[in-house]
C-alpha positions as a LaTeX table, in Angstrom:
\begin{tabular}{lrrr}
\hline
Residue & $x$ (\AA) & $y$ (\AA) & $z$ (\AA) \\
\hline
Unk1 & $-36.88$ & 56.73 & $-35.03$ \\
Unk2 & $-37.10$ & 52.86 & $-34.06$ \\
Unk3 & $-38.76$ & 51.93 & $-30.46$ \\
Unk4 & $-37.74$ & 54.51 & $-28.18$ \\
Unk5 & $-38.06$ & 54.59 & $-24.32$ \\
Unk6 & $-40.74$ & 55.71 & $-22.03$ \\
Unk7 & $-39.09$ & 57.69 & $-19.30$ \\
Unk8 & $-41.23$ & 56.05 & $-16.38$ \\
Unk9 & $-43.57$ & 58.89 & $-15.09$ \\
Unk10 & $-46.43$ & 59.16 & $-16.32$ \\
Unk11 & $-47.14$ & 60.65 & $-20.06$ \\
Unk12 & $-48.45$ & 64.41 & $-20.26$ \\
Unk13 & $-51.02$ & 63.07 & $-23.01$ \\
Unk14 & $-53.07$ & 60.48 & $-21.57$ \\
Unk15 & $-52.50$ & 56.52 & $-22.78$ \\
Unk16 & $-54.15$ & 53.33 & $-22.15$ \\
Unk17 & $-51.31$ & 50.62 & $-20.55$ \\
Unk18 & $-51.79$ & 48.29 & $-23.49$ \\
Unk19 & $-50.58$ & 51.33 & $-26.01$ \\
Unk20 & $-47.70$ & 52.22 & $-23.71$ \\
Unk21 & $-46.57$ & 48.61 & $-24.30$ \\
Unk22 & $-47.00$ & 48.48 & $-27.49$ \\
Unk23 & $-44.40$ & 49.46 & $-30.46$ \\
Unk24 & $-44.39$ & 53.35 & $-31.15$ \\
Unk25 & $-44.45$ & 54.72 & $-34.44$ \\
Unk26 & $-40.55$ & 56.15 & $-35.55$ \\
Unk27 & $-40.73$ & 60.33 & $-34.15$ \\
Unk28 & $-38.03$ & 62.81 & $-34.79$ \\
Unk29 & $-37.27$ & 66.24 & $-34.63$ \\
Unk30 & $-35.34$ & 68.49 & $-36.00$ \\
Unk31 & $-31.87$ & 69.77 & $-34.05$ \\
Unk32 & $-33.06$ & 67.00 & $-31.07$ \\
Unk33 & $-29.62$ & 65.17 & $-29.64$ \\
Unk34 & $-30.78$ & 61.50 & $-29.77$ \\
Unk35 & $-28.74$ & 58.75 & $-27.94$ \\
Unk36 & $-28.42$ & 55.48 & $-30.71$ \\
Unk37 & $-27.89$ & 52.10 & $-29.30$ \\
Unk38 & $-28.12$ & 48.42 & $-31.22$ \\
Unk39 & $-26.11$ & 45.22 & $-30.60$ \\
Unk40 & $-24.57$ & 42.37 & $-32.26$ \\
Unk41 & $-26.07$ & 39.11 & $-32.60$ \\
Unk42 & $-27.11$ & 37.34 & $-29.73$ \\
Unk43 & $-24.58$ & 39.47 & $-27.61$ \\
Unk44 & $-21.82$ & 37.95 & $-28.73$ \\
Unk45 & $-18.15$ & 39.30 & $-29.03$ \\
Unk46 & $-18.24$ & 40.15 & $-32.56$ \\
Unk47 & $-16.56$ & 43.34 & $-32.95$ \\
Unk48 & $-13.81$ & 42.61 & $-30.69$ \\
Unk49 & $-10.58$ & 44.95 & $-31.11$ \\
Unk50 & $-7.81$ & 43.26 & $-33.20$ \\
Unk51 & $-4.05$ & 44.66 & $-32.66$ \\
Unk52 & $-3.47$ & 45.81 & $-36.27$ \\
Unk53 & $-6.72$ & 48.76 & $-35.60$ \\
Unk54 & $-8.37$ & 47.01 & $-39.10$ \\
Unk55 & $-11.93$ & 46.87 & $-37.81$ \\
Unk56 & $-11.63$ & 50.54 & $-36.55$ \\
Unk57 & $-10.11$ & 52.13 & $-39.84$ \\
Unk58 & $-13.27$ & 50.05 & $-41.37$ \\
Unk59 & $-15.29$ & 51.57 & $-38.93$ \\
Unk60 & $-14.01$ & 55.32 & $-39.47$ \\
Unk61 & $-14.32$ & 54.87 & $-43.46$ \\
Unk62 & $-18.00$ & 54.10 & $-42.97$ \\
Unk63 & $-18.62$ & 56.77 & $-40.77$ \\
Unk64 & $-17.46$ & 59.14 & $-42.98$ \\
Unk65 & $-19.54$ & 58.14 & $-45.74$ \\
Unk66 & $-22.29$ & 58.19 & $-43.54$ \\
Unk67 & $-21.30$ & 62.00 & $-42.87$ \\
Unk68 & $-20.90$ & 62.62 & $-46.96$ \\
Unk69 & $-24.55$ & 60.90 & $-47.71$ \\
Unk70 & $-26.41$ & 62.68 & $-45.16$ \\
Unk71 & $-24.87$ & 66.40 & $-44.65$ \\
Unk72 & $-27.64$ & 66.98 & $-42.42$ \\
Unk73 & $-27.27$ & 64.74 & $-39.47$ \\
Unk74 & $-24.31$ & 65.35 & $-37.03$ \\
Unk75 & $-22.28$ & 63.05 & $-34.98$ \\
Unk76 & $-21.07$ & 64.41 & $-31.74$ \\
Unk77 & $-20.23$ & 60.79 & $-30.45$ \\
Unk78 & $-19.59$ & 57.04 & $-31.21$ \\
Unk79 & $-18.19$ & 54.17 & $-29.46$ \\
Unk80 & $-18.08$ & 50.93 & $-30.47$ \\
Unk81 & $-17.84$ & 47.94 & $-28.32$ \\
Unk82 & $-17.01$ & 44.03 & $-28.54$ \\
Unk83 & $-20.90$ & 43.57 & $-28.80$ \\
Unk84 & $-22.75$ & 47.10 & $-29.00$ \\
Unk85 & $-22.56$ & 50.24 & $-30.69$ \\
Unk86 & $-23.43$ & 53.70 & $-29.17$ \\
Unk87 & $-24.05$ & 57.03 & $-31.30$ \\
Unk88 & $-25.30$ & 60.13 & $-29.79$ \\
Unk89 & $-26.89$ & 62.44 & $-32.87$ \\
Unk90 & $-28.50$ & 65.38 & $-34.42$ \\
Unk91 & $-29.67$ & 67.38 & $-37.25$ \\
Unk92 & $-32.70$ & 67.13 & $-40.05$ \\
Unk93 & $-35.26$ & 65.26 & $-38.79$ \\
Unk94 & $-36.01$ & 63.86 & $-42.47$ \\
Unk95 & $-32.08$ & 62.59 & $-42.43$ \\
Unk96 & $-31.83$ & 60.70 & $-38.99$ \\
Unk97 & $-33.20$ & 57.63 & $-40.00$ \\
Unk98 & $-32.21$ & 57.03 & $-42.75$ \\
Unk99 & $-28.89$ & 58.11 & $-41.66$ \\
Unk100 & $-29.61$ & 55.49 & $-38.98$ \\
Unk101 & $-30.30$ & 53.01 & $-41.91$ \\
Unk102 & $-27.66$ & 53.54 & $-43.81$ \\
Unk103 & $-25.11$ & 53.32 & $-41.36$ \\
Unk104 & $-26.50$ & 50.05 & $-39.80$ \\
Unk105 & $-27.12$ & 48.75 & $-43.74$ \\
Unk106 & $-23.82$ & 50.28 & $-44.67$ \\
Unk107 & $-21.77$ & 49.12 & $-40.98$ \\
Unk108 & $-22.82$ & 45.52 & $-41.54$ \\
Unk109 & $-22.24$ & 45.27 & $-45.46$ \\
Unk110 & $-18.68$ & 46.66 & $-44.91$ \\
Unk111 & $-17.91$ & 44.45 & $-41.63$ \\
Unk112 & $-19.65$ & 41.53 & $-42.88$ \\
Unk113 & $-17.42$ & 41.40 & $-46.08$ \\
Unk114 & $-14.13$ & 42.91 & $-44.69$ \\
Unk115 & $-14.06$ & 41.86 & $-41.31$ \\
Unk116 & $-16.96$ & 38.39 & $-41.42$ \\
Unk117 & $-14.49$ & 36.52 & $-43.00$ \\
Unk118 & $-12.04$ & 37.03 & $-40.45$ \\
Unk119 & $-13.78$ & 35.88 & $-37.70$ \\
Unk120 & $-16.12$ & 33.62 & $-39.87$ \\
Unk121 & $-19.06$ & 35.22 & $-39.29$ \\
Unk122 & $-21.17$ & 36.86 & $-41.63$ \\
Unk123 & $-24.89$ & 38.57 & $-39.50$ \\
Unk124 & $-23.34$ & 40.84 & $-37.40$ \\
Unk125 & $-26.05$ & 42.98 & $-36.03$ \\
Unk126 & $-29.25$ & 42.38 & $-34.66$ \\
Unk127 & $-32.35$ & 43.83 & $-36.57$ \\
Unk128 & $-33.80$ & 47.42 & $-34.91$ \\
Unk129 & $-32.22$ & 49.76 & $-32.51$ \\
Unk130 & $-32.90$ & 51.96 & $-29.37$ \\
Unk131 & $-33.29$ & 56.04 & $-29.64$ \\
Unk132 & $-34.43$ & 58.16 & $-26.20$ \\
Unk133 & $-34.29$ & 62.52 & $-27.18$ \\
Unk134 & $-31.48$ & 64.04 & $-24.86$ \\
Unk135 & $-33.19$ & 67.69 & $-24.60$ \\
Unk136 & $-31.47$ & 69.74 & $-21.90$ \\
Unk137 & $-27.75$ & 70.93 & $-22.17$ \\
Unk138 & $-27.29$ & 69.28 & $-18.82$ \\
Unk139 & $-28.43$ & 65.61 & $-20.28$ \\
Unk140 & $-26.38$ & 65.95 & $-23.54$ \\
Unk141 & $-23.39$ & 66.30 & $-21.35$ \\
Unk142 & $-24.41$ & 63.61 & $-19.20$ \\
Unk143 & $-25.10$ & 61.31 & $-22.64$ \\
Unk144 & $-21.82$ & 62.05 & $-24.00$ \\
Unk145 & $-19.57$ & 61.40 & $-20.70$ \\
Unk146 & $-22.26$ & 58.00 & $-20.60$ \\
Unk147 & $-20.21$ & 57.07 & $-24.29$ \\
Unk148 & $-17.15$ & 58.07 & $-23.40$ \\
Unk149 & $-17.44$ & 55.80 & $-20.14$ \\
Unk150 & $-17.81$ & 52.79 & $-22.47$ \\
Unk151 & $-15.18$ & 50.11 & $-21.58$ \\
Unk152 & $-13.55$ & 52.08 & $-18.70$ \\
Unk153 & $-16.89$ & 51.92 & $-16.30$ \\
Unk154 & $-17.21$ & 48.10 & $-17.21$ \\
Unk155 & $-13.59$ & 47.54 & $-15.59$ \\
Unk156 & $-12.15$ & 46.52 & $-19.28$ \\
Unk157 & $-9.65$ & 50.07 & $-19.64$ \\
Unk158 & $-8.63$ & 53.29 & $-17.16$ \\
Unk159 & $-8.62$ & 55.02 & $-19.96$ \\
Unk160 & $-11.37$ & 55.72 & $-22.86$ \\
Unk161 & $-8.46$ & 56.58 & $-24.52$ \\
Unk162 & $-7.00$ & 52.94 & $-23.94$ \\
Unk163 & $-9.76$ & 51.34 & $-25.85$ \\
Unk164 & $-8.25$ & 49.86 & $-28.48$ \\
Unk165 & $-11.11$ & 49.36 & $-30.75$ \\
Unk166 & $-13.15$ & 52.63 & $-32.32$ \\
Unk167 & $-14.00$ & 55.40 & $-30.13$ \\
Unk168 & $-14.29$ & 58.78 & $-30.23$ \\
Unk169 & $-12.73$ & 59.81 & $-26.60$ \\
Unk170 & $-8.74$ & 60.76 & $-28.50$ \\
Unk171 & $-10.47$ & 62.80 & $-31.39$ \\
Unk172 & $-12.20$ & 64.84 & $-29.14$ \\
Unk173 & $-9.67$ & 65.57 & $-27.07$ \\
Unk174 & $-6.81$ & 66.11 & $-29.68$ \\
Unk175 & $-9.37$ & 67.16 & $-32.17$ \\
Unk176 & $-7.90$ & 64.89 & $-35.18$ \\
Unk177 & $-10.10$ & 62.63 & $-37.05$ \\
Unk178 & $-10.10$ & 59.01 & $-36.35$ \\
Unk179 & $-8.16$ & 57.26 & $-39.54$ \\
Unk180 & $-9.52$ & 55.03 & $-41.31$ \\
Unk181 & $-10.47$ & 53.92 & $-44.95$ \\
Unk182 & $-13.45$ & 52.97 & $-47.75$ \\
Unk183 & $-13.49$ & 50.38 & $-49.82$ \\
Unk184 & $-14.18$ & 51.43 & $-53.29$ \\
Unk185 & $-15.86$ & 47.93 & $-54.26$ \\
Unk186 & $-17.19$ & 49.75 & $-57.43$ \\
Unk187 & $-14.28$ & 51.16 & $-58.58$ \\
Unk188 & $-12.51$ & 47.34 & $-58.00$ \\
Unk189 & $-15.08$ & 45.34 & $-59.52$ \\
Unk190 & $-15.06$ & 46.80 & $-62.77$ \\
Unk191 & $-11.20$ & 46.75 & $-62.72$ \\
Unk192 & $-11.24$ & 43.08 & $-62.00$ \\
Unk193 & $-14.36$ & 42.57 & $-65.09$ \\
Unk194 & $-11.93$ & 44.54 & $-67.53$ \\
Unk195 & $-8.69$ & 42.53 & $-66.03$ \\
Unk196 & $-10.60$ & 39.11 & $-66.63$ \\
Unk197 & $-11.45$ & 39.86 & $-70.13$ \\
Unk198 & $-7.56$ & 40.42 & $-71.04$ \\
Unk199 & $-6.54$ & 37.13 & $-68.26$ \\
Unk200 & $-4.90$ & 39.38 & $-66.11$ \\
Unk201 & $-6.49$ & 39.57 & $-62.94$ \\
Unk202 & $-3.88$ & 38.99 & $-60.89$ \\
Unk203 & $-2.82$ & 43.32 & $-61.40$ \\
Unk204 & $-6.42$ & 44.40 & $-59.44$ \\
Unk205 & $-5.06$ & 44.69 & $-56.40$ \\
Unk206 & $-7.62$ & 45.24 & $-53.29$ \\
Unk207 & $-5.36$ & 48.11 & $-51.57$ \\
Unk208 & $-5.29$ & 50.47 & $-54.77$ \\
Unk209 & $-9.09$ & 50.55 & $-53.96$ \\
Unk210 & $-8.84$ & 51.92 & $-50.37$ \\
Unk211 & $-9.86$ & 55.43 & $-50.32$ \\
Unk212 & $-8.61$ & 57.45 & $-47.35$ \\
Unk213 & $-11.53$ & 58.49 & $-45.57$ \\
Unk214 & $-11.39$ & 59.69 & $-41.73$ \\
Unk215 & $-14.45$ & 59.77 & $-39.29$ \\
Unk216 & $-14.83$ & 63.30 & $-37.27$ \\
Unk217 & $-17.11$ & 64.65 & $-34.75$ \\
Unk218 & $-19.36$ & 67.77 & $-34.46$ \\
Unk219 & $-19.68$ & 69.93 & $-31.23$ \\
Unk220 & $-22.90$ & 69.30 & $-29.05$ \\
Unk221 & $-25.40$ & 71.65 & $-29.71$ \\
Unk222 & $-25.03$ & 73.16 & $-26.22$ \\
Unk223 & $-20.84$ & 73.78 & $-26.80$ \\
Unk224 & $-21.13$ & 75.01 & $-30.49$ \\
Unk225 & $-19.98$ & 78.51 & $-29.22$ \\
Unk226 & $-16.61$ & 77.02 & $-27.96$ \\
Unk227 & $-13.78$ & 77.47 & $-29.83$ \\
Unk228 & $-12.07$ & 74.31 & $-30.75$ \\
Unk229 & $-9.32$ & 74.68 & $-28.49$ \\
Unk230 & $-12.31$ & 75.41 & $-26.03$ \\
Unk231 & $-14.10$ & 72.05 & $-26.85$ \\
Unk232 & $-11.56$ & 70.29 & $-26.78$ \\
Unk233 & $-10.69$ & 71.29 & $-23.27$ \\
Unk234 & $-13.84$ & 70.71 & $-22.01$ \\
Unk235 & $-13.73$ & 66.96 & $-23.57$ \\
Unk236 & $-10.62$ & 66.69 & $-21.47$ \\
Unk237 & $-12.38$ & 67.52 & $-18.57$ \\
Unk238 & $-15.40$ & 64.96 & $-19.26$ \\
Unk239 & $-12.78$ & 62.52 & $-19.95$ \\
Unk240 & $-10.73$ & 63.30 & $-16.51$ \\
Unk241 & $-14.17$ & 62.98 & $-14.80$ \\
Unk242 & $-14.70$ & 58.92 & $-16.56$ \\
Unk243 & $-11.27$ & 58.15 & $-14.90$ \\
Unk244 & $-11.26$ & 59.52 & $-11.14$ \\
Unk245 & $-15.37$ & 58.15 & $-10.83$ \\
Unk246 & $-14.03$ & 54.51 & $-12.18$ \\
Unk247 & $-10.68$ & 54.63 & $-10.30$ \\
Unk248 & $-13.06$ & 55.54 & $-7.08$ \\
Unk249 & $-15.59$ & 52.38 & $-8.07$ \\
Unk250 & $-13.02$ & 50.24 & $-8.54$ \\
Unk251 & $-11.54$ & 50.71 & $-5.17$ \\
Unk252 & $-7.96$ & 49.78 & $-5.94$ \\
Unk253 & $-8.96$ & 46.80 & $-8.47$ \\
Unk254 & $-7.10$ & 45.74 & $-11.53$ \\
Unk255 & $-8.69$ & 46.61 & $-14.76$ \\
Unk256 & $-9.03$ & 43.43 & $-17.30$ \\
Unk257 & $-6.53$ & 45.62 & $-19.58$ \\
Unk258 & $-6.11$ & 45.79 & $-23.40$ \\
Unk259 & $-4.14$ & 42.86 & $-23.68$ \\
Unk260 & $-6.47$ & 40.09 & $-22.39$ \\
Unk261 & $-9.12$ & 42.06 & $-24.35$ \\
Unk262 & $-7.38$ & 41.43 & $-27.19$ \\
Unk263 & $-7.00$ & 37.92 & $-26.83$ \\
Unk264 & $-11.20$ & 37.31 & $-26.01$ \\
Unk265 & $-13.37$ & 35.01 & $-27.48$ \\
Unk266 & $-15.52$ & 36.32 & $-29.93$ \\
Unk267 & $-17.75$ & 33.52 & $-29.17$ \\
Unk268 & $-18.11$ & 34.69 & $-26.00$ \\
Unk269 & $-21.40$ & 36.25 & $-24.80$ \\
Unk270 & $-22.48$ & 39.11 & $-22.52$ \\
Unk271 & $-25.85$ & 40.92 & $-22.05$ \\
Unk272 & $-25.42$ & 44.58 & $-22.36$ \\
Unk273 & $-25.70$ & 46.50 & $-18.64$ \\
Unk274 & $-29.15$ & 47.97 & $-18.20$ \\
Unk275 & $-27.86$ & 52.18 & $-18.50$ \\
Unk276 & $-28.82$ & 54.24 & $-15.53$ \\
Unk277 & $-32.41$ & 55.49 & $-17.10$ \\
Unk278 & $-33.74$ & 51.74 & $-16.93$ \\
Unk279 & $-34.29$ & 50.78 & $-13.84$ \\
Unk280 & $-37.84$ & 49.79 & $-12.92$ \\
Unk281 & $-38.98$ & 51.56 & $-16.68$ \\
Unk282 & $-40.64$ & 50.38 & $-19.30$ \\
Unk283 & $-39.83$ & 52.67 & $-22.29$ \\
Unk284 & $-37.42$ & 55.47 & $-22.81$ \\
Unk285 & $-38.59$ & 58.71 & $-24.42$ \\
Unk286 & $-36.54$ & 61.05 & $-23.81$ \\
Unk287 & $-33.40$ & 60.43 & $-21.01$ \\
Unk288 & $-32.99$ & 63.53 & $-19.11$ \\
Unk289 & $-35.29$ & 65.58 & $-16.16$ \\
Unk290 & $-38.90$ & 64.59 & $-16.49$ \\
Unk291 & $-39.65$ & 68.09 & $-14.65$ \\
Unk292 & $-38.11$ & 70.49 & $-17.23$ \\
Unk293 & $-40.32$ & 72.66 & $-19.65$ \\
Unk294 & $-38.77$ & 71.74 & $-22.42$ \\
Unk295 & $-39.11$ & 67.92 & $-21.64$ \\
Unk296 & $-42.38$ & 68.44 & $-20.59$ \\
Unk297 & $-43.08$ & 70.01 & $-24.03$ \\
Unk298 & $-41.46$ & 67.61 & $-26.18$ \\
Unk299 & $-42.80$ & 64.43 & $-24.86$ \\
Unk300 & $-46.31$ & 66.34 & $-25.52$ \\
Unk301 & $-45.58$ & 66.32 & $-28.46$ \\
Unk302 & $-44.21$ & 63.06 & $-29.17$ \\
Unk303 & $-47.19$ & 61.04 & $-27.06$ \\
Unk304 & $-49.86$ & 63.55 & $-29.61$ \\
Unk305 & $-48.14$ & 62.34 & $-32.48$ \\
Unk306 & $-48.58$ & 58.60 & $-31.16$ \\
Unk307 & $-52.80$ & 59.15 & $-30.93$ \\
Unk308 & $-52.87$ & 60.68 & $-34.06$ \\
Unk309 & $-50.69$ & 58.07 & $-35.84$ \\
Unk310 & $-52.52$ & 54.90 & $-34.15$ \\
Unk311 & $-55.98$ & 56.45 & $-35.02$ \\
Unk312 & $-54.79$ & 56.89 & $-38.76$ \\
Unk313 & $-53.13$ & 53.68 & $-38.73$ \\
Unk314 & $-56.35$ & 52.28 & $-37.67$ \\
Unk315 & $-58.62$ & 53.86 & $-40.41$ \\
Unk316 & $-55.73$ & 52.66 & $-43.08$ \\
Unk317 & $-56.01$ & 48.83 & $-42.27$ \\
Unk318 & $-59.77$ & 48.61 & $-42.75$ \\
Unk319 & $-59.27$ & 50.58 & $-46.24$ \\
Unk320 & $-59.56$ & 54.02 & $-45.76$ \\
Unk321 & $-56.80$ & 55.17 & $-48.17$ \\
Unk322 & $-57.62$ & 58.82 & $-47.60$ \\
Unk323 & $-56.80$ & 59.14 & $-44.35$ \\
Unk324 & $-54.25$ & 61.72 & $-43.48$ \\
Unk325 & $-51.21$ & 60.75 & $-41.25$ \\
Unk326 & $-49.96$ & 63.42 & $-38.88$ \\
Unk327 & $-46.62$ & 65.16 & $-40.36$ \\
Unk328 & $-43.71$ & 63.32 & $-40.70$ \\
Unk329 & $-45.32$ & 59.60 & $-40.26$ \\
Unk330 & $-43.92$ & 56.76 & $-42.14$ \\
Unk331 & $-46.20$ & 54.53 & $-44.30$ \\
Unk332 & $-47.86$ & 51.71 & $-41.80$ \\
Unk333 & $-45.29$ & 48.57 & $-42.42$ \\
Unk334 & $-43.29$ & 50.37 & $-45.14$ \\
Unk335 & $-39.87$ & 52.63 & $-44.64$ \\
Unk336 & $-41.22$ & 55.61 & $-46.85$ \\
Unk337 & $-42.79$ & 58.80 & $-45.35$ \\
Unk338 & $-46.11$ & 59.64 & $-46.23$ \\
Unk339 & $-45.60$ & 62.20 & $-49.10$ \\
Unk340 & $-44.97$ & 65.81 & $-48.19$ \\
Unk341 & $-44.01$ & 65.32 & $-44.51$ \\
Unk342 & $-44.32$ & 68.38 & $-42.55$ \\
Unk343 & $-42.99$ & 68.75 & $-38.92$ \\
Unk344 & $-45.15$ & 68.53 & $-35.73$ \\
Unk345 & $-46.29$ & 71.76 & $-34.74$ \\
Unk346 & $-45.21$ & 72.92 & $-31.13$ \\
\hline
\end{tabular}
């Protein structure tokens, strides 16, 4: 995964300071709920909600193709704000970043081109992106009411539900994919090449190209057993719980409402909130109870995989080229794993 987050206390494998501060080497594991956070450029109001829902059917379409590409990785949330995205994910460890990858590749080639020249903007995102583990049932609860709080907790909506650019809160409460729709640029460049040859471009049009193609979600991990109707009821209740703890915070205040969100800048600029797990922390690991076994045991795991990674690394830049990188390592400086990756043993 990209830079994750050190939790605060103090790692089960010892570290020196100046390796704690430095950037880790990607780590994933397999079935492991990871929360997914990156932002647009400079902060700035790029992906604000426009009244026709055109950004958000863009959205959906490339979620969906992000599903079809890479069977292996599910998506149990995503919310998309004016200038950040959240995902909260799982599946084969192999898959998740590249999944990662090809969303943010695929996210910016198909909002650059649709939606850039709308705003006039090309860049949308920034480079990189932050991944902490969510281990416990507890904490993948607690990350997915965190996404579902997006623009209601900031004072913008009352409802998630209200937002009125992509999120996931009325699909997994109703339990019907978000609409939306992919671009076949293939498909439509060749038809326009072949219509040019006889001078008759003018009958390619762009919307016999749009491929219906809706974004879903997958059940956490720790709800699989639910029934839909089940799930779905519970997602109710995490989404009644985002309303009555803003309403309470807000103490009788006015939300911004969808209107005058609708009419922002997207010039205008915002640094993202710092989330709960921040405070007074350096990295991010995993977010959820330091004291837990299974925490305990999986950020073992992850700080044994940074020694032996930095050691091999080490031995690689002054030539070794035999060295052996622990399981599942990427390539120092390159985004290909070292050849037959293996997972971390427990």
């Amino acid at each position: 995964m990209a830079k994750s987050q050190h939790n605060g206390s103090s790692p089960a494998v010892p570290m020196d300071d100046d390796f704690q501060r430095c950037r880790h080497a990607r780590y994933a594991e397999d079935h492991v709920v990871y929360h997914i956070t990156f932002r647009t450029v400079q902060g700035f109001h790029l992906l604000k909600p426009d009244e026709q829902g055109e950004l958000s059917r863009i959205i959906a379409g490339v979620l969906d193709r992000a599903r079809k590409t890479y069977d292996g990785v599910k998506n149990h949330a995503t919310n998309v704000l004016s200038n950040h995205v959240h995902l909260e994910l799982s599946g084969i460890a192999r898959q998740l970043a590249p999944y990662i990858g090809f969303f943010k590749r695929v996210f910016k080639r198909e909002v650059s081109r649709r939606w850039g020249p709308r705003i006039g903007w090309r860049g949308i995102f920034e480079p990189g992106y932050q991944s902490s583990a969510v281990i416990t049932p507890a904490a993948k609860r607690r990350c997915l009411k965190y996404i579902l709080a997006q623009g209601v907790k900031e004072n913008l909506v009352e409802r998630p539900g209200d937002w009125p650019g992509f999120s996931c809160a009325s699909a997994l409460v109703s339990g019907r994919p978000v609409e939306g729709y992919w671009f076949n640029g293939t498909a439509h460049g060749r038809a326009l090449q072949r219509a040019k040859r006889k001078k008759q471009p003018s009958e390619v049009r762009r919307e016999d190209y749009r491929e219906e193609s809706n974004a879903t979600f997958d059940p956490l991990p720790a709800m699989a057993h639910l029934s839909p109707s089940e799930y779905q009821a519970e997602m109710a209740k995490i989404v009644a719980e985002v309303e009555v703890e803003a309403r309470q915070k807000r103490q009788g205040k006015p939300v911004l409402g969808v209107a005058a969100v609708l009419r922002g800048d997207i010039m205008q600029r915002s640094e993202l909130p710092r989330p709960p797990w921040f405070e007074e922390r350096r990295r991010m690991i995993v977010w959820d109870d330091p004291g837990a076994p299974e925490v305990r045991a999986y950020r073992d795991r992850y700080w044994r995989f940074q020694r032996e990674f930095r050691a091999a690394a080490d031995r690689w830049r002054d030539g070794d080229r035999e060295v052996e990188f622990p399981p599942g390592a990427y390539w120092p400086g390159r985004a290909s794993p070292v050849p037959h990756p293996k997972r971390l043993a427990a």
